[in-house]
N, CA, C and O atoms as a CHARMM CRD file, in Angstrom:
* protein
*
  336
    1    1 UNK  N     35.89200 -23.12400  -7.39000 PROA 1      0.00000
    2    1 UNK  CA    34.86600 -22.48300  -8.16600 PROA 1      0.00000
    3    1 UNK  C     34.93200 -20.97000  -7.99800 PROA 1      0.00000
    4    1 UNK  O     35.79800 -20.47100  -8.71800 PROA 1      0.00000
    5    2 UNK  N     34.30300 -20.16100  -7.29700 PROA 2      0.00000
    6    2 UNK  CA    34.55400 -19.13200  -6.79600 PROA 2      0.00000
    7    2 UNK  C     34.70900 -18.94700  -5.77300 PROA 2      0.00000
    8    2 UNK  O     34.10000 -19.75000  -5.06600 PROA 2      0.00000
    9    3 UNK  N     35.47900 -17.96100  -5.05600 PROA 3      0.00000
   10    3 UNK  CA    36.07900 -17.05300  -3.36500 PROA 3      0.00000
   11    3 UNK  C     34.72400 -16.32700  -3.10600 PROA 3      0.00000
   12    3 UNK  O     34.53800 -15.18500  -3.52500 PROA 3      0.00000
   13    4 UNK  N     33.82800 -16.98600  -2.43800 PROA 4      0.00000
   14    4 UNK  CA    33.54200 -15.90000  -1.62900 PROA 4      0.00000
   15    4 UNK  C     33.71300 -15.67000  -0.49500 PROA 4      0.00000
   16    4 UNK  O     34.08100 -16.55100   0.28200 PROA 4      0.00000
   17    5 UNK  N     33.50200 -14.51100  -0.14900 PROA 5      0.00000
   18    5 UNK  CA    34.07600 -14.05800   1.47300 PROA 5      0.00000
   19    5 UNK  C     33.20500 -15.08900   2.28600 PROA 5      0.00000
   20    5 UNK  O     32.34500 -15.84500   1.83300 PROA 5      0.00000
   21    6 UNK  N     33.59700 -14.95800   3.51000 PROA 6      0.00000
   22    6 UNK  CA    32.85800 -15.39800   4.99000 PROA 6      0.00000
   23    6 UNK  C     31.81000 -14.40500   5.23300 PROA 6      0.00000
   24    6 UNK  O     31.94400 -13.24900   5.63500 PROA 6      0.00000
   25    7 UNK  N     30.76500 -15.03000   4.93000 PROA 7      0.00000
   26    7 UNK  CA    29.60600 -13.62900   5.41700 PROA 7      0.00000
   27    7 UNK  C     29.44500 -13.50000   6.88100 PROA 7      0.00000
   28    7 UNK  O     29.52600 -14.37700   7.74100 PROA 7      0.00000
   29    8 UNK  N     29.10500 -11.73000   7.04300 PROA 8      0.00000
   30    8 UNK  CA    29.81400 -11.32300   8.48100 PROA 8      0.00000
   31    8 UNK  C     28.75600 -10.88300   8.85000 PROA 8      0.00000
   32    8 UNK  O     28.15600 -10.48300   7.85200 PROA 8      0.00000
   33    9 UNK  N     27.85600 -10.64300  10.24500 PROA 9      0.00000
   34    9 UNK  CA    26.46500 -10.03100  11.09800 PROA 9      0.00000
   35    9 UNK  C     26.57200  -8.88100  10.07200 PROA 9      0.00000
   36    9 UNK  O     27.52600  -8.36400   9.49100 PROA 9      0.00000
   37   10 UNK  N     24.93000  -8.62600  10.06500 PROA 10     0.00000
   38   10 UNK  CA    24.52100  -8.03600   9.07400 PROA 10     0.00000
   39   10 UNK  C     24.34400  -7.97800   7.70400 PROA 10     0.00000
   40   10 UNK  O     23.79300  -6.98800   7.22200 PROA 10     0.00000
   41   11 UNK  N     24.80800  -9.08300   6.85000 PROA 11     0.00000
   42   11 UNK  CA    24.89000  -9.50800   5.62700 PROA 11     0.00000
   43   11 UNK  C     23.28500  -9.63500   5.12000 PROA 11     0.00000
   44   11 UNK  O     22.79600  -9.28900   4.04400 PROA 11     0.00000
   45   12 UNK  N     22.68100 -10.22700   6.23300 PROA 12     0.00000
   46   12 UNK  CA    21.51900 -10.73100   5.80300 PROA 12     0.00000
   47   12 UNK  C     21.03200 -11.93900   5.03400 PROA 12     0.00000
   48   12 UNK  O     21.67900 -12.96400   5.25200 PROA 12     0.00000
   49   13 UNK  N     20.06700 -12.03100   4.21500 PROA 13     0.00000
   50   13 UNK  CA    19.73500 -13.08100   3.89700 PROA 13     0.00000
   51   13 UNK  C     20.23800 -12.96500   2.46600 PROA 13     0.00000
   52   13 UNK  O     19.42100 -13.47800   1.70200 PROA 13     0.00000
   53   14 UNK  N     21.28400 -12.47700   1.84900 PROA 14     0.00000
   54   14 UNK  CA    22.51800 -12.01700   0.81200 PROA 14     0.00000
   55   14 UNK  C     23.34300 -13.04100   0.76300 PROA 14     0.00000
   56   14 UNK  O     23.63300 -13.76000  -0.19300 PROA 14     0.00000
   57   15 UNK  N     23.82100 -13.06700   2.22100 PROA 15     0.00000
   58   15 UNK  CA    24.36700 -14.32500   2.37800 PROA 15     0.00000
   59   15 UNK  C     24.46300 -15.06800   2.84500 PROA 15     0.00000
   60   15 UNK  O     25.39000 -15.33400   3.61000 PROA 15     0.00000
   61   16 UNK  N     23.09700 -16.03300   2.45500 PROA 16     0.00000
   62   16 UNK  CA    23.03500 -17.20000   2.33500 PROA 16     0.00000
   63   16 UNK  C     22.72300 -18.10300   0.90500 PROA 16     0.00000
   64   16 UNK  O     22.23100 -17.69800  -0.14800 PROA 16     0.00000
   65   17 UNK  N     23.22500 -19.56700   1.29400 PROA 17     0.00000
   66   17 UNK  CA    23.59600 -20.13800  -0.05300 PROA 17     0.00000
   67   17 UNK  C     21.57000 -20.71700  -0.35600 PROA 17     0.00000
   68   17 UNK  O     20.85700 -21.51200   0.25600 PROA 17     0.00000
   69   18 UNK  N     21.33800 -19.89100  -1.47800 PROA 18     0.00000
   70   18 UNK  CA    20.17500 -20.30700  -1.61400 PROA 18     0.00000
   71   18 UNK  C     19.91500 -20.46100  -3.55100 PROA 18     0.00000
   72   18 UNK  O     20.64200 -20.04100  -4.45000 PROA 18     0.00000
   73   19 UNK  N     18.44300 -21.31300  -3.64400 PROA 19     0.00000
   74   19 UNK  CA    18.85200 -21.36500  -5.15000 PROA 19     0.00000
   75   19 UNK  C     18.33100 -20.53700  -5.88200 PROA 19     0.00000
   76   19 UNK  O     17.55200 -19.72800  -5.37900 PROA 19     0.00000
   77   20 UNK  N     18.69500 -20.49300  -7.68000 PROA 20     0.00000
   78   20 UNK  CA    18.48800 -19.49600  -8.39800 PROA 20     0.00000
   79   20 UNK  C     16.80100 -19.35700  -8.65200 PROA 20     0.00000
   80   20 UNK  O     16.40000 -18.40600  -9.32200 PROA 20     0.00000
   81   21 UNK  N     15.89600 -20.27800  -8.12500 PROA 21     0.00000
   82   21 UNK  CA    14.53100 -20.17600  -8.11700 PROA 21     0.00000
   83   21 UNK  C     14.15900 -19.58600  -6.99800 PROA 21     0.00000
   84   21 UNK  O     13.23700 -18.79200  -7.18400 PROA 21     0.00000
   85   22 UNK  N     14.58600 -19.68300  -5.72400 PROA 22     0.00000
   86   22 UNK  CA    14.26400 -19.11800  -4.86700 PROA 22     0.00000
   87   22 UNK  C     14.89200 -17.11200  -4.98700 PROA 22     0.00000
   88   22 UNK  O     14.18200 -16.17500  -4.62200 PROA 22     0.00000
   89   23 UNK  N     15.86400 -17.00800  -5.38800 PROA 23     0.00000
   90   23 UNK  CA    16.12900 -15.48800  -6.10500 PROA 23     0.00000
   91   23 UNK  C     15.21700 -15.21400  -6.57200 PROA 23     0.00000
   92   23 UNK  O     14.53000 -14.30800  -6.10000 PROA 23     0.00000
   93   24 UNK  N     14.76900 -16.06400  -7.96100 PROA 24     0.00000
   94   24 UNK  CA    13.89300 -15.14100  -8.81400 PROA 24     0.00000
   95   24 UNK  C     12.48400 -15.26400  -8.06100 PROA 24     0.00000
   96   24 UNK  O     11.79500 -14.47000  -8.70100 PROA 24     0.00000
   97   25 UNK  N     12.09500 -15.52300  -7.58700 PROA 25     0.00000
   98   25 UNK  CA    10.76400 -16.23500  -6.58900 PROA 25     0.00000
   99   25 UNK  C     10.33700 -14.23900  -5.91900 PROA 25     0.00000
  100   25 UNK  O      9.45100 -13.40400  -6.09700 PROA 25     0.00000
  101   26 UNK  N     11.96400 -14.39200  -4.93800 PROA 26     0.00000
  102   26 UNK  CA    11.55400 -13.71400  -3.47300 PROA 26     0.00000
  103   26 UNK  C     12.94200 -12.43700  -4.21300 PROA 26     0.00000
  104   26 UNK  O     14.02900 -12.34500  -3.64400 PROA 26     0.00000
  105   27 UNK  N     12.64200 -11.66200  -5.38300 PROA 27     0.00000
  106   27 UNK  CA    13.51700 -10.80600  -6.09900 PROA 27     0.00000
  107   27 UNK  C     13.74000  -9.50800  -5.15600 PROA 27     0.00000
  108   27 UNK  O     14.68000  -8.72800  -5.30900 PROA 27     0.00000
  109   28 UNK  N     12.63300  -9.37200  -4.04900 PROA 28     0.00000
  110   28 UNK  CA    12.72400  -8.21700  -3.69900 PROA 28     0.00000
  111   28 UNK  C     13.56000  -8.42400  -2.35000 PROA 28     0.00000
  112   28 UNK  O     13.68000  -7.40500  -1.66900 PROA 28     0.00000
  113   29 UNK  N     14.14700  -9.57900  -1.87000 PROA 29     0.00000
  114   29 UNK  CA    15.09500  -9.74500  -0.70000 PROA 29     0.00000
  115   29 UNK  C     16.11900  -9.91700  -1.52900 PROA 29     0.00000
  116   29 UNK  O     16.79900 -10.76600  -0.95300 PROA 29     0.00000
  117   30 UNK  N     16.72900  -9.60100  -2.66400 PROA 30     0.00000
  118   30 UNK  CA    17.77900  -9.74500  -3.09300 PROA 30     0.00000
  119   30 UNK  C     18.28400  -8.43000  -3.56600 PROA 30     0.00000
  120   30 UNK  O     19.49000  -8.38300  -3.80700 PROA 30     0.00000
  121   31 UNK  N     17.31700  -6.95400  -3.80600 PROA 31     0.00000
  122   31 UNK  CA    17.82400  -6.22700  -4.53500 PROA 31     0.00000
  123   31 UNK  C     17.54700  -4.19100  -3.42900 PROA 31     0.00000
  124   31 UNK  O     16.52100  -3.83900  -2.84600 PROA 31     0.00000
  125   32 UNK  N     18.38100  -3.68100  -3.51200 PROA 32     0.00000
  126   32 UNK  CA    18.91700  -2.58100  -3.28000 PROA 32     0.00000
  127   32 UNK  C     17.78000  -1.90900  -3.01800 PROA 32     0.00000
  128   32 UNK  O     16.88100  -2.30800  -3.75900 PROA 32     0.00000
  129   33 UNK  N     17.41400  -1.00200  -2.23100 PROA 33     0.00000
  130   33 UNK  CA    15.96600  -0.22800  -2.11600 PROA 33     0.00000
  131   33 UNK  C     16.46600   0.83900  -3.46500 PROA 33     0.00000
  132   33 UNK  O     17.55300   1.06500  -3.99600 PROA 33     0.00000
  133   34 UNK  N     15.22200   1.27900  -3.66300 PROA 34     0.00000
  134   34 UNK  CA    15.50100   2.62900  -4.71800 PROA 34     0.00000
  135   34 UNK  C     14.84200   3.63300  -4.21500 PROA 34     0.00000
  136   34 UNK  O     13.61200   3.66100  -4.17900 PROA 34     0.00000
  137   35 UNK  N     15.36600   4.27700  -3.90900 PROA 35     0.00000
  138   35 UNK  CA    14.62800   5.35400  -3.20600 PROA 35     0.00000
  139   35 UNK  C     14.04000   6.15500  -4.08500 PROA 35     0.00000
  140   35 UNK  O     13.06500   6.48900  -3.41300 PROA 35     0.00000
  141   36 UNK  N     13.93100   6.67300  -5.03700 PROA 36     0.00000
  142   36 UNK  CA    13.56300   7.36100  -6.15100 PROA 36     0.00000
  143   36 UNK  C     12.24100   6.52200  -6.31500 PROA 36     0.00000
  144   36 UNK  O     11.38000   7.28100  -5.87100 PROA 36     0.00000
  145   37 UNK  N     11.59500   5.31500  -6.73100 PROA 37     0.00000
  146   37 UNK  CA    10.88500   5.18300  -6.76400 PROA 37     0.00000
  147   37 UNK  C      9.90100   4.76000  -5.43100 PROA 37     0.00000
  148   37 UNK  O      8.68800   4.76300  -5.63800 PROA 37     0.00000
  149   38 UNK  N     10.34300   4.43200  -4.20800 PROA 38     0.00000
  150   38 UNK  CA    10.03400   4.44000  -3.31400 PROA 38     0.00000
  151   38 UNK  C      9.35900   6.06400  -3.09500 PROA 38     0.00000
  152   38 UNK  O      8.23700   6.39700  -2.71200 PROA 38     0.00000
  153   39 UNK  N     10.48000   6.84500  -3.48500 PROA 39     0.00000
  154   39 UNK  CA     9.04500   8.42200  -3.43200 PROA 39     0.00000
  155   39 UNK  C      8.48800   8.31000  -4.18100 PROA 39     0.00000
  156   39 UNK  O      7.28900   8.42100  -3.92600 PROA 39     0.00000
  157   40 UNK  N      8.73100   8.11800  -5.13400 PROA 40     0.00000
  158   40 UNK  CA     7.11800   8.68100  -6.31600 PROA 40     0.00000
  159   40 UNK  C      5.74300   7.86300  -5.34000 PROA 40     0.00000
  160   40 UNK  O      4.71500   8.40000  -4.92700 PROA 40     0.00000
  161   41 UNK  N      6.29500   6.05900  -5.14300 PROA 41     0.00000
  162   41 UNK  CA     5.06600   5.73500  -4.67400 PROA 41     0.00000
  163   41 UNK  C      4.33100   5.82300  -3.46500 PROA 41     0.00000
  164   41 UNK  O      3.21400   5.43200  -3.12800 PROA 41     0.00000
  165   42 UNK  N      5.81900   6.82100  -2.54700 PROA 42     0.00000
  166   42 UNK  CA     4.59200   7.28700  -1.31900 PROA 42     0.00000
  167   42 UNK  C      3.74500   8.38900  -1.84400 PROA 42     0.00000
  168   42 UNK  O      2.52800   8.33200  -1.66700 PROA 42     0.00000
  169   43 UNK  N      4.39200   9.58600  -2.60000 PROA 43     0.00000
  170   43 UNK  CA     3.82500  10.61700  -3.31800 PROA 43     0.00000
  171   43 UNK  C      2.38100   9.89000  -3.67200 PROA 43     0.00000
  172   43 UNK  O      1.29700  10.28600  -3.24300 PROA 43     0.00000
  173   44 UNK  N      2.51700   9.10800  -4.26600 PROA 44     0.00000
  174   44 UNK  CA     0.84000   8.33900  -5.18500 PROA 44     0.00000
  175   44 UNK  C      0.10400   8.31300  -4.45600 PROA 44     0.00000
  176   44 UNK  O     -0.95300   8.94400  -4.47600 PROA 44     0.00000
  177   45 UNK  N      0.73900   7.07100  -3.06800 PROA 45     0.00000
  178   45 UNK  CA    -0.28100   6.80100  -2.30500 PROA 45     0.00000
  179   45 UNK  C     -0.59700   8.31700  -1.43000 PROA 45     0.00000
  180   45 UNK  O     -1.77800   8.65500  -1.34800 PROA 45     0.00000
  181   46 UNK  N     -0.12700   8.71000  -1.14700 PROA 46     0.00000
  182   46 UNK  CA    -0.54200  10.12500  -0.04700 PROA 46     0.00000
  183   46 UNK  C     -1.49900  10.78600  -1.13000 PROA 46     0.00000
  184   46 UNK  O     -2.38000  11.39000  -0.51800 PROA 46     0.00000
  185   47 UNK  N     -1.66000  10.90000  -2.45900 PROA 47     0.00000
  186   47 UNK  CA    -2.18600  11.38900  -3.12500 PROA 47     0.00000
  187   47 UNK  C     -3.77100  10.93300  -3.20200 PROA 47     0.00000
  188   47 UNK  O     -4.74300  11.66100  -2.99600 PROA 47     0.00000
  189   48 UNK  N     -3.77200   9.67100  -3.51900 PROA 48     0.00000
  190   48 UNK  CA    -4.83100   9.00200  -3.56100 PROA 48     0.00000
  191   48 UNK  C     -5.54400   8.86800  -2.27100 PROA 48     0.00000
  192   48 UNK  O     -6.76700   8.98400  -2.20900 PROA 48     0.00000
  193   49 UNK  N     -4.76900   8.61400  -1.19600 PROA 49     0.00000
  194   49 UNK  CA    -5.69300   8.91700   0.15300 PROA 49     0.00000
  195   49 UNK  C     -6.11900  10.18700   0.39200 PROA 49     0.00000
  196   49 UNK  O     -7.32500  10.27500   0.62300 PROA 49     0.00000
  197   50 UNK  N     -5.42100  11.31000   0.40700 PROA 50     0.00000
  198   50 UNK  CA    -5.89100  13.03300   0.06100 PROA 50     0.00000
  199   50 UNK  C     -7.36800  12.88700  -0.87600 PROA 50     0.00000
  200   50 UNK  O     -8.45600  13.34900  -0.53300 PROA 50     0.00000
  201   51 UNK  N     -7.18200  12.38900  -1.69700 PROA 51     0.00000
  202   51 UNK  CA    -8.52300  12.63900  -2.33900 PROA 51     0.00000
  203   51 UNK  C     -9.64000  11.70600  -2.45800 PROA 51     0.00000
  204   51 UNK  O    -10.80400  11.91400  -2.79800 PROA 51     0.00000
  205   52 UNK  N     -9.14300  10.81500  -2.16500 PROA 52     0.00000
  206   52 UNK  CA   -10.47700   9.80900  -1.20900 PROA 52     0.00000
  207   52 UNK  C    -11.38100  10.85300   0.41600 PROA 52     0.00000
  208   52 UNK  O    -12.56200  11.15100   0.59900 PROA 52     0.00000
  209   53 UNK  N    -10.03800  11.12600   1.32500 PROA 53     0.00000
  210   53 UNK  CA   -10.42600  11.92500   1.83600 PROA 53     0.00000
  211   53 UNK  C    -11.41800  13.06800   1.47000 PROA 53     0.00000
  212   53 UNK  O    -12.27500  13.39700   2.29000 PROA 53     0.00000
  213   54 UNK  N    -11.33200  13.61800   0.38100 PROA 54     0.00000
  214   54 UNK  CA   -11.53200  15.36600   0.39400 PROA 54     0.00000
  215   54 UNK  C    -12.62000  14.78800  -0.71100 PROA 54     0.00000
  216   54 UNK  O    -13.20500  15.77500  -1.15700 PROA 54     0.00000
  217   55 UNK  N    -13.07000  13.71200  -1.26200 PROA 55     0.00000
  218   55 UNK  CA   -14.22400  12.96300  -2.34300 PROA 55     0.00000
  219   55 UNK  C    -15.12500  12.73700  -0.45100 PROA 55     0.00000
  220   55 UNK  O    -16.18100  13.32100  -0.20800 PROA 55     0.00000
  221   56 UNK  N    -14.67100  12.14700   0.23200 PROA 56     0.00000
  222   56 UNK  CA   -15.68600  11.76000   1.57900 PROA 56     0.00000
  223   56 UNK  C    -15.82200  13.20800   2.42500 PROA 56     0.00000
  224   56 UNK  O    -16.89900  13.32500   3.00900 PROA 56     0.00000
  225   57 UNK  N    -15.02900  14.15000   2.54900 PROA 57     0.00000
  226   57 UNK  CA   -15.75700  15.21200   2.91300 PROA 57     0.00000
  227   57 UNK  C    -16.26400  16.15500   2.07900 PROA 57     0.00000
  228   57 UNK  O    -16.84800  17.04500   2.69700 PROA 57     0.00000
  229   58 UNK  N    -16.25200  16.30300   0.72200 PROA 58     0.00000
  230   58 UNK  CA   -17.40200  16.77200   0.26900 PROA 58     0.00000
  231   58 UNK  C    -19.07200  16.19200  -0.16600 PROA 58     0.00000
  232   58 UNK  O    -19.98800  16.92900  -0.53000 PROA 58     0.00000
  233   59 UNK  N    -19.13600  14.80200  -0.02000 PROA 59     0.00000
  234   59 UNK  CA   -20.17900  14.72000  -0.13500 PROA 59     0.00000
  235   59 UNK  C    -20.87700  14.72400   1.63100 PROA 59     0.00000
  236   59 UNK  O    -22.07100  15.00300   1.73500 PROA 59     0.00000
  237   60 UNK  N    -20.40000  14.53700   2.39500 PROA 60     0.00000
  238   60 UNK  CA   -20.92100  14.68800   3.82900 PROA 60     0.00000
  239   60 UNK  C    -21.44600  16.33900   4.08400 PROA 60     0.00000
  240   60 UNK  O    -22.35600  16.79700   4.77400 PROA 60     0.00000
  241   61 UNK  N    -20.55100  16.90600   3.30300 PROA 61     0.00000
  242   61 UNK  CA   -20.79000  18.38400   3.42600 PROA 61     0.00000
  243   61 UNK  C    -22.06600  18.88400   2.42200 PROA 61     0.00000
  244   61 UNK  O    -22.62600  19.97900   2.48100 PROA 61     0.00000
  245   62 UNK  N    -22.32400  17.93100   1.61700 PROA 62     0.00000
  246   62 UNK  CA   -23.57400  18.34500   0.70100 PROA 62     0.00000
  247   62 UNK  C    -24.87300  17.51400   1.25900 PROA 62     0.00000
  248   62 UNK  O    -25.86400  17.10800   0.65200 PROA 62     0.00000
  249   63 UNK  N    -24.45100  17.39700   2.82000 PROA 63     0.00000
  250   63 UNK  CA   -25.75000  16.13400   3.47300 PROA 63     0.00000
  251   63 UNK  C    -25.57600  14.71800   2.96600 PROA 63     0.00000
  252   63 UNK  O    -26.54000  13.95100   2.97500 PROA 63     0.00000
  253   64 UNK  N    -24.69500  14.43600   2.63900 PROA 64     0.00000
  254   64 UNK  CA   -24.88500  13.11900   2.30100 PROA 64     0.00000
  255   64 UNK  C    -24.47500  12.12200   3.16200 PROA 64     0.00000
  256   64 UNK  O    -23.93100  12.83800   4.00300 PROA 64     0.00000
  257   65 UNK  N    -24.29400  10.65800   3.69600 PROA 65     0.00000
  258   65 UNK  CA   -23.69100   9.94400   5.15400 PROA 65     0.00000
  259   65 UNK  C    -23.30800   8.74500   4.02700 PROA 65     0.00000
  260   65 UNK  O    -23.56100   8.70100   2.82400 PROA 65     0.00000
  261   66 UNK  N    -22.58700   7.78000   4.90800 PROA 66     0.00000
  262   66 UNK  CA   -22.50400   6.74500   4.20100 PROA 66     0.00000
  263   66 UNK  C    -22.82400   5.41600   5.43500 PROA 66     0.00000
  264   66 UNK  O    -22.48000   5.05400   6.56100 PROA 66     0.00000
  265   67 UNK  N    -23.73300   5.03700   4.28500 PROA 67     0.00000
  266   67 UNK  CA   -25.36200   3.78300   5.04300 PROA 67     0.00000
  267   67 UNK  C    -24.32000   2.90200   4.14200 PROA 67     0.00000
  268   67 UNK  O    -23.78900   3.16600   3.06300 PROA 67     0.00000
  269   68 UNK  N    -24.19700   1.33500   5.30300 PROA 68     0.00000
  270   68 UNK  CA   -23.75900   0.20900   4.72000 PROA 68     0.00000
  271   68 UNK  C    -25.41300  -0.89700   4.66000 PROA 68     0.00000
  272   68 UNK  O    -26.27900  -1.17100   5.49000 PROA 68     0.00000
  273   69 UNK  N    -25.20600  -1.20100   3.41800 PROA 69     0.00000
  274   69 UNK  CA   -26.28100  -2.20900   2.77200 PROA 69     0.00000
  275   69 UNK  C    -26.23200  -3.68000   4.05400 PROA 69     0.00000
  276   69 UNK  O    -25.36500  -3.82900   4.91500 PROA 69     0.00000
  277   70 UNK  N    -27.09100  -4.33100   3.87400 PROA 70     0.00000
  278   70 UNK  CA   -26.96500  -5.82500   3.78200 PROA 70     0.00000
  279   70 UNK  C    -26.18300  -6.43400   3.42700 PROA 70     0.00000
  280   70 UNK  O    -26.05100  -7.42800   4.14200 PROA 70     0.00000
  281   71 UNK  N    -25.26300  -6.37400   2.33400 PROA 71     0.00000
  282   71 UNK  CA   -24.44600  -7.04300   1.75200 PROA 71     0.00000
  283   71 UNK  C    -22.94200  -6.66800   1.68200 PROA 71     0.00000
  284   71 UNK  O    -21.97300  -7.03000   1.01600 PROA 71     0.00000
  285   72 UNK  N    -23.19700  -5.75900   2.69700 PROA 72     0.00000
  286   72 UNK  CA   -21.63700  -5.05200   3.24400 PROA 72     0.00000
  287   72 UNK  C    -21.25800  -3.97600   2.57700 PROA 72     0.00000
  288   72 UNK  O    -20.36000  -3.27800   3.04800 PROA 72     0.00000
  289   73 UNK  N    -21.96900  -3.59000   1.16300 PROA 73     0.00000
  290   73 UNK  CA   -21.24200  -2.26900   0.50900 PROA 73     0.00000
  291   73 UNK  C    -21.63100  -1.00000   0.72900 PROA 73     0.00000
  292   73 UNK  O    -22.77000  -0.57800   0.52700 PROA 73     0.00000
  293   74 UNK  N    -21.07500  -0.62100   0.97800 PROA 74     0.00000
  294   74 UNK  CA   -21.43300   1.12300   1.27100 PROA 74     0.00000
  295   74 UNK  C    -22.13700   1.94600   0.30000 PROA 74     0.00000
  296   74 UNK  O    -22.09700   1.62800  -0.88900 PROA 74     0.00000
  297   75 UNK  N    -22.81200   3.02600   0.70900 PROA 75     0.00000
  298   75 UNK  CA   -23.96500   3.80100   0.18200 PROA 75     0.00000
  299   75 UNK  C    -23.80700   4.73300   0.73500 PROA 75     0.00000
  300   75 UNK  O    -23.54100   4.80500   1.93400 PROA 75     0.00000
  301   76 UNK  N    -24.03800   6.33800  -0.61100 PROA 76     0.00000
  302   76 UNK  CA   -24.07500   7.74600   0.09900 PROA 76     0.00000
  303   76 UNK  C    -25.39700   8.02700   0.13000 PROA 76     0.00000
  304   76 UNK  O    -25.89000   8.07900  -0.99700 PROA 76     0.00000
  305   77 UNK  N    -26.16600   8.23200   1.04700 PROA 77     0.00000
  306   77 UNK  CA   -27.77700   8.43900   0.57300 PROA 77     0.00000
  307   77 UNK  C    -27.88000  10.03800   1.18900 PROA 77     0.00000
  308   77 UNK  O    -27.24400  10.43300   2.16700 PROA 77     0.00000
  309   78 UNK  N    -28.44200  10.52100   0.71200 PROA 78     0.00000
  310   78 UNK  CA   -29.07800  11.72800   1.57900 PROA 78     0.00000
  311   78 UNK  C    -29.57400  11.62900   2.29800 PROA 78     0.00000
  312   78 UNK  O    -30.32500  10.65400   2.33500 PROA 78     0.00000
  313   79 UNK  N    -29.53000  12.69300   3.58400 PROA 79     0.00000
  314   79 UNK  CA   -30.40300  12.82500   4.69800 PROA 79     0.00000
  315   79 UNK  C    -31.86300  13.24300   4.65200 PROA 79     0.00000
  316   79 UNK  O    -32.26100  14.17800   3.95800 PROA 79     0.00000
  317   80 UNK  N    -32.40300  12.72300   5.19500 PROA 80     0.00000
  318   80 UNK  CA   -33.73600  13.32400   5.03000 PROA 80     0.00000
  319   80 UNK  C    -34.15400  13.41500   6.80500 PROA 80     0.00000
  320   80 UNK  O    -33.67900  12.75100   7.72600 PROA 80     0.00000
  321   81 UNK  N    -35.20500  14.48900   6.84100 PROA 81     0.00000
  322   81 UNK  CA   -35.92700  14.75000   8.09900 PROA 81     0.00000
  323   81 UNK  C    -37.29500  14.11600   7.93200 PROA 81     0.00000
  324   81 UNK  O    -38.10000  14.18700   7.00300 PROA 81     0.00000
  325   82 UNK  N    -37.33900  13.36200   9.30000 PROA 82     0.00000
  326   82 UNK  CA   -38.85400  13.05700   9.55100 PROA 82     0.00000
  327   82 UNK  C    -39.75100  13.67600   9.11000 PROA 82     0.00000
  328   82 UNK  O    -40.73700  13.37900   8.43600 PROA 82     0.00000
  329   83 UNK  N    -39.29200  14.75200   9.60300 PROA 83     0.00000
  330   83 UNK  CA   -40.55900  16.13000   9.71300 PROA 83     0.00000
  331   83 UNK  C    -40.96000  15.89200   8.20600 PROA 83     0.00000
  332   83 UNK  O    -42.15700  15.72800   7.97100 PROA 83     0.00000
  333   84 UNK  N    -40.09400  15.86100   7.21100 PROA 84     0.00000
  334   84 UNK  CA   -40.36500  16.28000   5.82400 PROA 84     0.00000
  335   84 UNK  C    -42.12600  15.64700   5.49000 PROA 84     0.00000
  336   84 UNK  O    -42.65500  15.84100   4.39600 PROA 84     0.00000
């Protein structure tokens, strides 16, 4: 049928004899990293955490805290003083 080589340490899980459902299944143990898009999507994510960040320190900085509810979800409420 076909020659293929003797797979040698380090081949990985490349080569082994597995079927064409299990390829298309688990596509990402079969295929080449891309580094090109591997940056864009650390770029994204570092992006989106930066401004989650800098969205949670500006409202802390305008007095605001974040109070978790009863029901587990978070809340920015303003501070208020007793005294008031």
């Amino acid at each position: 049928m076909s020659d293929k080589k003797e797979p040698s340490p380090g081949d990985g899980i490349r080569s082994l004899k597995t079927s064409n459902v299990f390829r298309i299944i688990n596509f990402e143990l079969y295929t080449k990293p891309n580094l090109t898009i591997m940056g864009i999507g650390l770029v994204a994510l570092t992006g989106c955490l930066g401004y989650i960040a800098y969205m949670r320190q500006k409202y802390e900085k305008l007095g605001f805290y974040g109070a978790i509810k009863d029901d587990g979800s978070e809340e920015f409420l303003k501070k208020n003083s007793k005294w008031d």
